[in-house]
C-alpha positions as CSV (number, residue, x, y, z in Angstrom):
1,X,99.0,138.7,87.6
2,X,101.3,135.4,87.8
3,X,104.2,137.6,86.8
4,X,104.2,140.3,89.7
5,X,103.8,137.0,91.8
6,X,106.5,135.4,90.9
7,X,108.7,139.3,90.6
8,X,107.4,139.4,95.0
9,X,108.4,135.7,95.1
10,X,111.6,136.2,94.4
11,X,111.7,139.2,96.5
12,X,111.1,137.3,99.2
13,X,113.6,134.5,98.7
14,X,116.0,137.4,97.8
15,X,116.0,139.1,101.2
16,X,116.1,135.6,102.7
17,X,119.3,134.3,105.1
18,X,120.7,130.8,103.4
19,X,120.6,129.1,105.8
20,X,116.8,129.6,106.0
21,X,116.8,128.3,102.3
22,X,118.4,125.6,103.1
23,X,116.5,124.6,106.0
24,X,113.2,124.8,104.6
25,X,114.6,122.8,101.7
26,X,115.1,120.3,104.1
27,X,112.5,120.1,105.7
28,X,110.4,119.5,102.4
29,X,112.6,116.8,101.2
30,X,112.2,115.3,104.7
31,X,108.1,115.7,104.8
32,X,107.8,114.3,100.9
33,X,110.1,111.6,102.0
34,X,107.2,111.1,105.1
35,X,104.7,111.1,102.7
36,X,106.1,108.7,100.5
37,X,107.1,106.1,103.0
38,X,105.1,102.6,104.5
39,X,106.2,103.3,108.1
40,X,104.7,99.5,108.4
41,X,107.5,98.1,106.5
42,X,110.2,98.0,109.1
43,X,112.3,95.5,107.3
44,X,112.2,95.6,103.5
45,X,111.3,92.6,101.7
46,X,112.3,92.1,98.4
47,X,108.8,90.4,97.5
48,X,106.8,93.6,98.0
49,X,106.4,95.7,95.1
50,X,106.9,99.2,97.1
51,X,110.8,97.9,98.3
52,X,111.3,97.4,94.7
53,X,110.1,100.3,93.3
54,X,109.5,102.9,95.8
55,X,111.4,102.4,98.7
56,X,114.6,103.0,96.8
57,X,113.5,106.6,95.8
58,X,112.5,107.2,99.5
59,X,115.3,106.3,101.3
60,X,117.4,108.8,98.8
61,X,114.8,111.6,99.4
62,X,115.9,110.8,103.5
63,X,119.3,110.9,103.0
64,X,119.7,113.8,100.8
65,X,117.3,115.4,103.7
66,X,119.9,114.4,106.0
67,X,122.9,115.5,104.1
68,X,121.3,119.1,103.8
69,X,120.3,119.3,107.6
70,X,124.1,118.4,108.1
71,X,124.5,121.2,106.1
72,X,123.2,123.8,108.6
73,X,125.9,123.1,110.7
74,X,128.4,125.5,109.0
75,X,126.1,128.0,110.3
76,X,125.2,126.7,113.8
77,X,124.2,124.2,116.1
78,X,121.1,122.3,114.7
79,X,118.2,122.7,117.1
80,X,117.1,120.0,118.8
81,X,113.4,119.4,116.3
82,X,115.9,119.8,113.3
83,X,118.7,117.3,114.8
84,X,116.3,114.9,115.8
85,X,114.7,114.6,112.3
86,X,118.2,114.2,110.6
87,X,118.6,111.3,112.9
88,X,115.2,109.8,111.9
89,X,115.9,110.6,108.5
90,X,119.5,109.0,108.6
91,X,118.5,106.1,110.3
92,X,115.5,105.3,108.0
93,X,117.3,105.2,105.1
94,X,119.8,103.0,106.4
95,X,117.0,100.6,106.9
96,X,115.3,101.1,103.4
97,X,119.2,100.8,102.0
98,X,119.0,96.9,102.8
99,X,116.6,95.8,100.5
């Protein structure tokens, strides 16, 4: 029934580590930032409907991905996939940021 799933969901996030929360929290705010964005649009222009509407929402779904990934780093190191993608992320907001 939905209610023992969600009684071994919350198991499961129980007997997690945070910063494995945290991570995959990341991660999701990075990959629905991904799917959200026009890759195509390098440079924002203020005449497209998408920099005016969308790509503000999308360059805060990177940063706040970016800001959590920074987060790890109370815990450890990043690895070198997870550092990588905070730089993408950081540096793609930035450019959505100048519109």
């Amino acid at each position: 029934s939905l209610e023992q799933e969600r009684t071994q969901l919350e198991a499961q996030r129980a007997a997690k580590h945070p910063q494995e929360t945290i991570r995959e929290f990341a991660i999701d705010l990075s990959n629905r930032a991904r799917s959200a964005d026009k890759p195509e649009v390098s440079i924002p222009n203020p005449s497209q409907r998408w920099t005016i509407v969308d790509a503000p929402k999308v360059a805060q779904a990177y940063h706040a991905s970016a800001v959590v990934l920074d987060s790890l780093r109370q815990f450890a190191p990043l690895a070198p996939d997870l550092a990588q993608r905070q730089q993408s992320a950081h540096k793609r907001s930035q450019q959505l940021s100048l519109a």
